[in-house]
N, C-alpha and C positions, 0 to 999 in steps of 0.2 A: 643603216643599209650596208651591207658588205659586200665588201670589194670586189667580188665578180658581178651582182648587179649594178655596181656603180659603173664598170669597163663597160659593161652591154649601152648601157644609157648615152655614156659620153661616145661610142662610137656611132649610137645614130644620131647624136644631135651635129655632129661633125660629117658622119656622112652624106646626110640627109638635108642637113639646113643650109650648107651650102650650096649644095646645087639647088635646092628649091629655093630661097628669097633672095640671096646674090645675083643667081642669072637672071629672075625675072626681068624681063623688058617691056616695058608695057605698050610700047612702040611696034610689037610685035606680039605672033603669037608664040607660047610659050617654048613651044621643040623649038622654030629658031632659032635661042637662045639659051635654052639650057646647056649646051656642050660645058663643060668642065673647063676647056680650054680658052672659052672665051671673054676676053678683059673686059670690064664693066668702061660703062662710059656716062659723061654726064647727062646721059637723057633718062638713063637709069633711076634719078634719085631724083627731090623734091629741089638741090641746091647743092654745090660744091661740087670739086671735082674729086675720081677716087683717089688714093696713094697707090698711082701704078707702078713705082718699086714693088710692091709684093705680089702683084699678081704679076704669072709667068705663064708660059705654055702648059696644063694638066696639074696645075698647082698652085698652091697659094700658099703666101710666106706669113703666115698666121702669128710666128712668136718675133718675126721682123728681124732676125738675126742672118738672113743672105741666106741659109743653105736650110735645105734640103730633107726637114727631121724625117725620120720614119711614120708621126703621127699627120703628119705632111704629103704625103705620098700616098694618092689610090691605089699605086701599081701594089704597094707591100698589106702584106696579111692583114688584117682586120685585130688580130689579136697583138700579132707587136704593135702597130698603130697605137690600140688603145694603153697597152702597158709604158709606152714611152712614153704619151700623153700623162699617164697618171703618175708618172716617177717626175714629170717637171713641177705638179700642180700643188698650193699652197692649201693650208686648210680650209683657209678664206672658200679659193677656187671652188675647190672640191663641195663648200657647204654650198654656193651658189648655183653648181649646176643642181642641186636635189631640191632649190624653192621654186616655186612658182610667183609669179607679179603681176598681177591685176593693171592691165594697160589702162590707157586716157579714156577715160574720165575716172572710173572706180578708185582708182588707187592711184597710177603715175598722174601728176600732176603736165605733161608737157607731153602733149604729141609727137614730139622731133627731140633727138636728142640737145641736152643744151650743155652749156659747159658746165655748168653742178652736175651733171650726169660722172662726170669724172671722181664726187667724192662724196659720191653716192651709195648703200647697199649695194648696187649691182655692178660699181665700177671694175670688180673681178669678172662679170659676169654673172646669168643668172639662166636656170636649165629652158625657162620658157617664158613668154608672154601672153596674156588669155585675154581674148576678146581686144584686142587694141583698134581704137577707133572704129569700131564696128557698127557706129551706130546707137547703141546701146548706151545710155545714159544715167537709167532709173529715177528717182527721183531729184537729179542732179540739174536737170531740165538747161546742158550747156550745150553750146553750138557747136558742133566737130567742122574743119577747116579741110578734112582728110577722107573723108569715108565717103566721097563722092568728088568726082566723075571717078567710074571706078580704076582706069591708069593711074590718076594723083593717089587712091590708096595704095597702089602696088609700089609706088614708088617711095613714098612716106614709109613704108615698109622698108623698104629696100635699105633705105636712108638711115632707121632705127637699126637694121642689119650691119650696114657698116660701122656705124660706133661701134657694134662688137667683134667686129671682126677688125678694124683696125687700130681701136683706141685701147683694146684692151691687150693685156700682157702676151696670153698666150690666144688671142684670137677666137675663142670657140664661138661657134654662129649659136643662135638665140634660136628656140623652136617655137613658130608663131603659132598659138592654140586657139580653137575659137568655138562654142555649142552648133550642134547638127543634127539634134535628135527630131526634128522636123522641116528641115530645109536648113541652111546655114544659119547663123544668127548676123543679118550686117545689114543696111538700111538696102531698101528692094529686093533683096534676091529672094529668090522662090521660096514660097510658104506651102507645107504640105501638109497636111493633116496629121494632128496626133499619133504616134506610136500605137494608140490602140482602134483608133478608125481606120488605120493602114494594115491592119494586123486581121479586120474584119473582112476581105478583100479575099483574104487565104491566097492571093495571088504573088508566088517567089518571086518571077519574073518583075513584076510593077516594083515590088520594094527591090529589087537591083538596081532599076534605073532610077529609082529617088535617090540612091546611093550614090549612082553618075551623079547624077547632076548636083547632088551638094559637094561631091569631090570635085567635080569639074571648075564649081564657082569659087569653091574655096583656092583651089589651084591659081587661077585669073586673078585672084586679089591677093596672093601673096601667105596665105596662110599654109602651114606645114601639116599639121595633126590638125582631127577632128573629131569633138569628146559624141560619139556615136558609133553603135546603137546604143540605147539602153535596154537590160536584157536582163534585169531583174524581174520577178516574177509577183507579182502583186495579188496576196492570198489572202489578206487582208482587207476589209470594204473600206474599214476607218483611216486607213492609210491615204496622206495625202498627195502621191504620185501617180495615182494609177494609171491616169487615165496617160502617162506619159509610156508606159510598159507596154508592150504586145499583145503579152496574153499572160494568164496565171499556168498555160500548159507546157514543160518544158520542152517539147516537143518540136510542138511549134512557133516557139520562141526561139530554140535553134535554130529551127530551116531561115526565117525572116532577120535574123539575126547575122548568122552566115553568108545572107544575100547581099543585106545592107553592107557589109565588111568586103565584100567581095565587089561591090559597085562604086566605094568611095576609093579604095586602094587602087581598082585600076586606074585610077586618075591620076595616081603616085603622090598621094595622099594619106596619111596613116589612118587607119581608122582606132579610134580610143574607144576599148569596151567600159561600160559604167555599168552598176558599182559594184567591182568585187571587195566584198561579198558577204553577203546573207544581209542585204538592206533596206529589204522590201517588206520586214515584218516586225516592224519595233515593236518590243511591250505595252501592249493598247494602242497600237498602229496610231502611234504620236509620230512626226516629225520635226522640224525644226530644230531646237538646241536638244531632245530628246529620243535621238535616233539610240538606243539603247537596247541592250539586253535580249537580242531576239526571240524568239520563242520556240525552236527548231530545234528537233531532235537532231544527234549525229547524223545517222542513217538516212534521213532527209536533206541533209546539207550537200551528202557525197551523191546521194541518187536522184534529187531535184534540182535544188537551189544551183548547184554547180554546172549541171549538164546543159544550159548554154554557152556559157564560158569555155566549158574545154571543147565543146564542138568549135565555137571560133576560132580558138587560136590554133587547137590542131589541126581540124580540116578546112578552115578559110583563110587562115596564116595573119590572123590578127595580128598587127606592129605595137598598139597598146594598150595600158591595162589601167585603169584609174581606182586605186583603194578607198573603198568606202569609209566614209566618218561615219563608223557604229565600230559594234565591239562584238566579241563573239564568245562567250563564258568566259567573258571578266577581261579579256584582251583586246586590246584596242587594233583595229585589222592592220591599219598603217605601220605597226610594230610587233606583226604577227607572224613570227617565224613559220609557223606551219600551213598557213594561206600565203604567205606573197615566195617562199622558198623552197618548202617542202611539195605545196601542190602547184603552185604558179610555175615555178623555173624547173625543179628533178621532176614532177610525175610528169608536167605537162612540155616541159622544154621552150617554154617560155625564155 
């Protein structure tokens, strides 16, 4: 990844993740407490109090050193911000904000930070968290302590928030991620029908407000981004997603697409488009370890497969982009200069 998408990344995970899962209060509702200005307290978190040496009035002292950095400071530019942030950060740092970590139970073993957490992969830090205590177990079949009553999750949150903003070096807050492509993914909250039974409705308005409301619940429990819509295009029968897609018309997979992005963000929630790109049509419409090789002309790439994606971000102002694990004539997308750089960031301004 080079270094002007790596600035864009770390200033929203900095801009964004601290006022979304630090100010939560669960005690309240969430305007409240979101002010920038306002010191955390111990009603915030699961246990412990915070280290109110670094929080100040419109600031927080993230690298613990008393004053005042520039990547510290709302009031200064977005671009010095991030260039001062990324002249302090170690390689280490820098690989950690670009992984992702499968929270408790998938992969973290511990709901709440613990002291191994200290020398640990992520003891730098790490760009986000997916699905933490959400409920979700798989066949792991353990008992979550955290994901209900929904205050004890926001603050469990909160609590995994401050290890990283105070335990670690340079402080960068953690992006909690979590699936939304039919209502949130986290034990009770709203279930809505498939992507393609909501798509058969043809109705923009209803998919905005499904938008709300998984933004809104996501918002309530503490979560930042949300990996939704899905807005690939399923042209394919053999293919095993479809029934998670909208529709095979780009069309109107824009308009619903656009909707969805426009109903979860106003909740000041990101919404995460999935999966750029060209994912929906593996070689024998296999999935699994087999997302491969697609079968897409050029010409089709730029005038179908792509024209929900840039209707999102350019006309609904989409915040994220999640690269698909396939490949596209022999190039793997993840490391695909001409999808994540050439069309993603210069045509589309991503």
């Amino acid at each position: 990844m080079r270094n002007r998408e790596f600035l864009l990344f770390l200033a929203f995970v900095v801009a964004l993740s601290t006022l979304a899962s630090l100010s939560a209060d669960p005690s309240k509702s969430f305007k409240q407490t979101a002010a920038m200005g306002q010191k955390p307290n111990a009603a915030w978190f699961v246990s412990g109090e915070p280290d109110l040496k670094i929080y100040h009035d419109g600031w927080i002292d993230l690298n613990k050193n008393g004053v005042k950095d520039p990547y510290e400071d709302p009031a200064a530019d977005v671009e010095a911000r991030v260039t001062d942030l990324l002249g302090r950060m170690t390689l280490e740092e820098k690989t950690g904000q670009m992984a992702t970590l499968y929270g408790f139970p998938r992969v973290l073993k511990d709901e709440l930070p613990t002291s191994a957490w200290k020398a640990a992969l992520w003891k730098d830090g790490i760009g986000n968290i997916d699905e933490h205590i959400n409920g979700y177990t798989g066949s792991q079949n353990q008992t979550l302590k955290y994901d209900l009553p929904y205050p004890l999750h926001a603050r469990a949150l909160n609590q995994v928030q401050r290890f990283f903003v105070e335990d670690t070096r340079l402080g960068i807050p953690v992006d909690f991620t979590n699936e939304g492509i039919r209502g949130l993914l986290h034990t009770r909250a709203t279930s809505f029908p498939a992507q393609l039974a909501v798509a058969s409705t043809w109705d923009e308005d209803l998919v905005r407000e499904v938008g709300r409301v998984t933004g809104s619940e996501a918002r309530a429990l503490g979560y930042t981004n949300v990996y939704s819509p899905i807005l690939d295009l399923p042209r394919d029968p053999r293919w095993g997603r479809v029934t998670e897609c909208y529709s095979e018309d780009p069309f109107l997979t824009a308009t619903l697409g656009m909707a969805q992005v426009r109903g979860i963000q106003e909740q000041r929630v990101v919404s995460t488009l999935t999966h750029f790109a060209v994912y929906s049509v593996p070689k024998g419409g296999r999935d699994g370890d087999a997302r491969t090789d697609p079968q897409v002309t050029w010409r089709d790439v730029q005038t179908i497969f792509l024209h929900p994606f840039r209707k999102a971000i350019r006309d609904a102002g989409a915040l994220g982009v999640m690269a698909s694990y396939n490949d596209y004539n022999g190039i793997p997308i993840e490391a695909n200069p001409l999808f994540l750089t050439d069309i993603l960031r210069r045509e589309w301004g991503f």
